[in-house]
N, C-alpha and C positions, 0 to 999 in steps of 0.2 A: 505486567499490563501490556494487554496489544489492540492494534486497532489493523482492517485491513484496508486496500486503497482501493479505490472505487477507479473503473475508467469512465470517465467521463468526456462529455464534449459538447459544444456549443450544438443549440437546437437547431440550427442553420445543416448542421449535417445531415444529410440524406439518409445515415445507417438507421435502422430503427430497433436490431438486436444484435448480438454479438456473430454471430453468422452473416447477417449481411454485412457488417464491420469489416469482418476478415477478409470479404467478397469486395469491398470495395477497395480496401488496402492492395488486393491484387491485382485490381484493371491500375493500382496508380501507386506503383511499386517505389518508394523512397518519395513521395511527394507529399504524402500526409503527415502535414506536421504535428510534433508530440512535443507539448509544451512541458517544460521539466524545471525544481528547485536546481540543480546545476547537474554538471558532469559527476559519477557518482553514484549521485543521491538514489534512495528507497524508489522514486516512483523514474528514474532514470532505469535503474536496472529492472523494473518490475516491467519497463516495456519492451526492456532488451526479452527478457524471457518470453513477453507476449510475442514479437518475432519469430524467436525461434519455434517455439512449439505452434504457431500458427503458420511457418513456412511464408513469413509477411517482411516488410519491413519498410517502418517511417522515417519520417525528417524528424532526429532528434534538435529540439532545441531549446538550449539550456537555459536558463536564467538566474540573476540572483537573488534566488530564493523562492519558497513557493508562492507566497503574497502575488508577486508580480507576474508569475506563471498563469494565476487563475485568475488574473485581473485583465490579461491579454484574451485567455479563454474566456473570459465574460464578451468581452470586447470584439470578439470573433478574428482578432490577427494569431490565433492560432488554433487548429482544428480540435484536436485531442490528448490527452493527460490520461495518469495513472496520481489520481492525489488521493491525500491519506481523506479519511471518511469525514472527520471531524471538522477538515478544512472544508469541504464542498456540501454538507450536510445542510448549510441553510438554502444556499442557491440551486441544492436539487429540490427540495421541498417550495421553494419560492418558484418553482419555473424556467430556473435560469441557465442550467445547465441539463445536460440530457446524459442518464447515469444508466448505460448498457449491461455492464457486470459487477461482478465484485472478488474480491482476490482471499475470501474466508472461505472457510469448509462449508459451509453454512450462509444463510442468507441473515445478515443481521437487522435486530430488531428496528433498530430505527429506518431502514428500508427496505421494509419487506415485500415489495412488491422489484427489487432488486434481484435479479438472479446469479447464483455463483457462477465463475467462468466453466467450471466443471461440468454445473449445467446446462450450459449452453456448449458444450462441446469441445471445451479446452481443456482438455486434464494438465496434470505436475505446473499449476500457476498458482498455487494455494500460498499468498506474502502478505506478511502482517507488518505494521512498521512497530517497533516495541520500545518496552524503557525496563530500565534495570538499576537495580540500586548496587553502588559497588564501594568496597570498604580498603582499606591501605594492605600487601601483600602481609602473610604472618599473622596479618591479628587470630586473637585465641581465640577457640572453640567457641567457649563459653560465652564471650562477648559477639562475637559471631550470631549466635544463636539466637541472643536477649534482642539484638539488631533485628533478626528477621519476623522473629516472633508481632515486635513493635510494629512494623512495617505492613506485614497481616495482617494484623486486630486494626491500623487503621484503615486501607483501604477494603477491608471488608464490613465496616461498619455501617448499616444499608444506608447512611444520607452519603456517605461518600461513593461508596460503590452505587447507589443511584443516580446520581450525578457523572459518575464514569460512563455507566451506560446507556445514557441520554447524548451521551455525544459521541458514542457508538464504537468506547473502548469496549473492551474483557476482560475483567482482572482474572489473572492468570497464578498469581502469589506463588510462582514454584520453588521448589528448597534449593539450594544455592547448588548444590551436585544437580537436579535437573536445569537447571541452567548452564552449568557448566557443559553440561552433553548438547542440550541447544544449541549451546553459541558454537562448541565445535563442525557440527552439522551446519550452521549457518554460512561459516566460514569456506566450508566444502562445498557449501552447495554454489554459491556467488561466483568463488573461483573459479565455476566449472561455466558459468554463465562469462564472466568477463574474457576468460578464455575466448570460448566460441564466437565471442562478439567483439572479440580486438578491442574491447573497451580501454581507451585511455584517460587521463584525466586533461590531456591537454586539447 
């Protein structure tokens, strides 16, 4: 199951698409602040990447946890966020946050008038935040198997997987080898991000 994060930001901002975003991030290079769940986290590194491949760069600033990220972001003490979709979903639909892109291959259902960052002119930013079921190293195939099976039939059962997709997951249900090549690629791809962005966690 995945969901992707939306950028977001208080209506008070000037930007009004992801183009004039990037245009404004350069007349005010490291001064726009980016309100983030801490040092790390999914929507931490998801702006490190919007940096780099935007040739930009904000005021990261962490917090503990995303609650209080997009509580300051209500609150206008901080400009802009990469938050997962499911957290900002009611306060973009309410008016209260102003939602530029989104970080899916695709425009998802519950924002469709939301454009991908790709459409708007940011390619390799496609980050989804995900969840993954994980069992004790060894165990058997066969229980392995009876595990995944279970786990399928239930989030594809449509009141569940409609419910998923109303707060603007995707169940993804992949067999435990396509996840295993996922996570490797995930792992590669981060590293290459935290690299180039001296991220540390202190």
């Amino acid at each position: 199951m995945r969901a992707p994060n939306v950028l977001v930001m208080n209506p008070a901002m000037p930007a009004r698409n992801v183009s004039e975003f990037v245009g404004y991030l350069k007349k005010l290079p490291g001064k726009v602040t980016f309100a983030t769940s801490g040092a790390g986290s999914s929507d931490h590194l998801t702006a490190a990447l919007f940096w780099q491949r935007t040739g930009t760069m904000g005021l990261h600033v962490p917090y503990k946890g995303g609650g209080p990220a997009v509580a300051d972001l209500l609150g206008g003490h901080a400009d802009a966020s990469f938050q997962n979709i499911n957290a900002i979903l009611p306060h973009v639909q309410a008016g209260k946050l102003k939602a530029l892109g989104i970080t899916s291959g695709k425009r998802a259902t519950v924002l469709p008038q939301v454009p991908t960052l790709a459409e708007s002119g940011v390619k390799d930013v496609e980050v989804y935040s995900w969840q993954a079921a994980a069992a004790p190293k060894g165990l058997p195939k066969d229980v392995k198997g009876m595990l995944h099976a279970a786990l399928v039939g239930s989030l594809n059962e449509p009141q569940n997987n409609q419910k998923m997709v109303a707060l603007g997951f995707e169940v993804t249900a992949s067999s435990p080898e396509q996840f295993e090549a996922f996570l490797t690629q995930e792992l590669a791809r981060w590293k290459a991000v935290i690299t180039a962005g001296n991220i540390s966690l202190e």
